[in-house]
ROZADREN-715516 format. One record per residue (C-alpha): residue number from 1; x, y, z. Coordinates in nm, 4 decimals. Layout:
N
 kepa        x        y        z
  NUM        X        Y        Z
...
This chain:
187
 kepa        x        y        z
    1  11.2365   7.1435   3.1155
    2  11.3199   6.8168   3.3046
    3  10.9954   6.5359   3.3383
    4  11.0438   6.3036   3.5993
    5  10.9026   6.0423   3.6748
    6  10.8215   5.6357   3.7407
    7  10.7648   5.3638   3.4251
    8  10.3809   5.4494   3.3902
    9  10.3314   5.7608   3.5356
   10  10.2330   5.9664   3.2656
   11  10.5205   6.1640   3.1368
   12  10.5180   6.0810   2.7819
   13  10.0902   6.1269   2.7566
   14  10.1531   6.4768   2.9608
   15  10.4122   6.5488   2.6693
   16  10.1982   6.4565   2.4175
   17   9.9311   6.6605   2.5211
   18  10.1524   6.9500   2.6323
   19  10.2712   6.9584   2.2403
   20   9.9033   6.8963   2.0866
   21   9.7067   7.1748   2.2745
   22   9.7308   7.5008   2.0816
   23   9.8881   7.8289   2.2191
   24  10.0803   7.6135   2.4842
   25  10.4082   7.5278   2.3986
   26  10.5592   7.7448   2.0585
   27  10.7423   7.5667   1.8050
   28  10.7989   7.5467   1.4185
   29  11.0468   7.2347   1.5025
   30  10.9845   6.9796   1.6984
   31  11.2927   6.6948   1.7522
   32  11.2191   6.4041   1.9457
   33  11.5019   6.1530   2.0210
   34  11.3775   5.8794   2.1259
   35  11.5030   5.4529   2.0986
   36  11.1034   5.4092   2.0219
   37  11.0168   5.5917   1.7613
   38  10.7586   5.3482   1.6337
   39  10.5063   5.4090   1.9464
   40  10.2055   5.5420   1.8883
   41  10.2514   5.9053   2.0540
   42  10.5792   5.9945   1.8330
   43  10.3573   5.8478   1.5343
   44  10.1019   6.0949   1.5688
   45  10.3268   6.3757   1.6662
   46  10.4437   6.3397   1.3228
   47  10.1223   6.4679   1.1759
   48  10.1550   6.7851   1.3312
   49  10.3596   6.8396   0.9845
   50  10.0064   6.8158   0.7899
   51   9.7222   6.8644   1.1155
   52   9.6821   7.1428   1.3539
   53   9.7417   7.0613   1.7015
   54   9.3872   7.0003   1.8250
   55   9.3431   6.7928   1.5775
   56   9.6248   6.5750   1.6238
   57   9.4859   6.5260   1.9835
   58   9.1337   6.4366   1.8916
   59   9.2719   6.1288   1.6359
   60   9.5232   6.0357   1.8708
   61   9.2261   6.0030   2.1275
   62   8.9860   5.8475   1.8480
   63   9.2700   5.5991   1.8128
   64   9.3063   5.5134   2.1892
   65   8.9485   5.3802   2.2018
   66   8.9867   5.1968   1.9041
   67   9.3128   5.0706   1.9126
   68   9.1655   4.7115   1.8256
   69   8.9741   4.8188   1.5239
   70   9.2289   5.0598   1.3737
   71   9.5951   5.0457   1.2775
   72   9.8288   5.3721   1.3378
   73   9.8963   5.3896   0.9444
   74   9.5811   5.3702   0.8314
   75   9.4171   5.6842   1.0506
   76   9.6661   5.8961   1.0236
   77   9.7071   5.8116   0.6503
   78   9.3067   5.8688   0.6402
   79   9.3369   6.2085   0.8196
   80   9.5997   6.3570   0.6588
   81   9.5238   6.2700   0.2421
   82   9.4944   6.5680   0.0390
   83   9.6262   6.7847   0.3393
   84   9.8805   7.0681   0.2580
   85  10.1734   7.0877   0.4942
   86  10.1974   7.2912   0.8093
   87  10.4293   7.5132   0.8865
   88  10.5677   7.2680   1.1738
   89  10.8469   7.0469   1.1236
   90  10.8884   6.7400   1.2867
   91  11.2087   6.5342   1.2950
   92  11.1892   6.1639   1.4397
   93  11.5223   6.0221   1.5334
   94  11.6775   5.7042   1.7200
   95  11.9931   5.8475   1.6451
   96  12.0977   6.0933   1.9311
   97  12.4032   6.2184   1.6619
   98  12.1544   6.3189   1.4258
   99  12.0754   6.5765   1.6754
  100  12.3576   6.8651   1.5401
  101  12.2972   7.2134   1.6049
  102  12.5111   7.3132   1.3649
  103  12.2272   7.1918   1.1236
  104  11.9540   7.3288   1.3511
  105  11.7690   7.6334   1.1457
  106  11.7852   7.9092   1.4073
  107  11.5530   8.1081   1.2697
  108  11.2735   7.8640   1.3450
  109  11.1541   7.7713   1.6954
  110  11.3182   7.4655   1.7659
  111  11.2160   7.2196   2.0337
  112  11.3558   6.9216   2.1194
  113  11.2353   6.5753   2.3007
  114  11.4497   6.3621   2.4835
  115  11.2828   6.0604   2.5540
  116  11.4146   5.8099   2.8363
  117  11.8001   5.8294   2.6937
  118  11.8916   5.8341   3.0923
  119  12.0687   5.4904   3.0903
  120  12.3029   5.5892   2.7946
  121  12.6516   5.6495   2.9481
  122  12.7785   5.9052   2.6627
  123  12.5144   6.2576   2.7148
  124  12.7850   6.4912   2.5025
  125  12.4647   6.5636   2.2747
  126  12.1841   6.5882   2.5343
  127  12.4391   6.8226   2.6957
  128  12.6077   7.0288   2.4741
  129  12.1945   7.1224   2.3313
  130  12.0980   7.2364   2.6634
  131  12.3875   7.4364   2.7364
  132  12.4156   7.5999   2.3980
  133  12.0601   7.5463   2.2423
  134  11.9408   7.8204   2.3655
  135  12.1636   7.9820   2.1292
  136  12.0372   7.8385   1.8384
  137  11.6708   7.9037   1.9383
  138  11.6498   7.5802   2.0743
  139  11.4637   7.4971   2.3941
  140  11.4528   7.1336   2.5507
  141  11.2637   6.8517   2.7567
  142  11.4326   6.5689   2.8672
  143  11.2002   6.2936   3.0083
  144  11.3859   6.0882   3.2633
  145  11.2718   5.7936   3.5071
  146  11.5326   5.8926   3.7320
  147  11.5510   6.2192   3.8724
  148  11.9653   6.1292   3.9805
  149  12.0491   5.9843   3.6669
  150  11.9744   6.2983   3.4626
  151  12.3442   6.4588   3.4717
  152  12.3570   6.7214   3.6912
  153  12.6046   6.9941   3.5788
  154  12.4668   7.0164   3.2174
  155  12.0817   6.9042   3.2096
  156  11.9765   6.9892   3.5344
  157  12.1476   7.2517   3.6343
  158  12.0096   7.4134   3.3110
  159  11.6449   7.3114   3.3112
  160  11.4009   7.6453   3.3988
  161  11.1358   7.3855   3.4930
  162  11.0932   7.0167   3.6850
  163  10.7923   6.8666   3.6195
  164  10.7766   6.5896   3.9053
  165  10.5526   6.2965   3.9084
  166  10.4474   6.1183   4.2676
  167  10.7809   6.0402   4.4627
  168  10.8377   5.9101   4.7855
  169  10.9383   6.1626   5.0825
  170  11.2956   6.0808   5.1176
  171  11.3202   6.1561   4.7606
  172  11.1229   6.4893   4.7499
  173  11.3330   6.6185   4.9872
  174  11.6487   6.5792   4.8560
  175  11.5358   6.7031   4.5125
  176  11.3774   7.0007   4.6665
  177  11.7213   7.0611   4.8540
  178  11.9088   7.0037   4.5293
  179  11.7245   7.2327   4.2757
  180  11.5594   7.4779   4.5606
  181  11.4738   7.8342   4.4419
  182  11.2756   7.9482   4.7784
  183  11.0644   7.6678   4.7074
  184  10.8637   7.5087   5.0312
  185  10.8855   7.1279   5.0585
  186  10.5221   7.1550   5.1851
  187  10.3872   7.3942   4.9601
């Protein structure tokens, strides 16, 4: 899967959510690369290890409208004392090398989050996972600010889904004409 969209526009809050809802997305691993790893989505993303979904989204919300009052640490520490582990894995990396299927269980459901790594010039991992992921039970999103700047033989051209966020005309046309499977540019 391929997010797109501007600075702002919701793609990592629609990723959040889209991992936090039960029954929607299935994974026993969860990756995310990202150069942030200390905001406060990837934070709470970790407790999926010790929380069920649901309730990962309903302290990540509680902490939203108190952001003032509370620090990240202390709620999630507060939720998650005494907690046994889930059976979900999460792995939290700035390091895109740490991301080696060779060292990828395939027996789990693996699912991994690339964050905004668009402006790096060297993709060998981002592509070599979504070419031969699948292979290791891996499936993918790569969240991108720039539809054109996510390589196109590799990433692209192997993404099942495009989630788009509001572009301008010019722009929806040529991606519709780039990725088009019968798809109506007015539809």
């Amino acid at each position: 899967m391929c997010i797109c969209g501007s600075s702002g526009s919701g793609k990592t809050h629609l990723t959040f959510n889209m991992l936090t809802t039960p029954n929607l997305l299935d994974f026993d691993s969860l990756y995310i690369y990202t150069t942030t790893p200390e905001r406060s989505y990837y934070q709470f993303l970790k407790a999926l290890e010790y929380l069920p979904k649901k309730d990962v989204q309903d302290i990540f919300q509680y902490y939203e409208e108190n952001e003032e009052e509370v620090e990240i640490k202390d709620i999630i520490d507060n939720y998650i004392e005494a907690k046994k582990p889930t059976d979900i894995k999460v792995f939290l990396t700035k390091n895109v090398n740490d991301l080696d299927l060779s060292n990828i269980d395939s027996n789990r459901k693996n699912l991994i989050l690339f964050y905004d790594c668009v402006a790096q010039r060297n993709q060998a991992v981002q592509q070599e996972i979504f070419t031969k992921g699948r292979h290791h039970n891996c499936h993918c999103i790569y969240q991108s600010q720039s539809f054109y700047g996510m390589d196109s033989m590799f990433i692209r051209k192997n993404a099942n889904c495009f989630l788009l966020f509001e572009l301008n005309d010019k722009d929806l046309s040529q991606i519709i004409q780039s990725i088009n499977h019968g798809m109506d540019r007015d539809a």
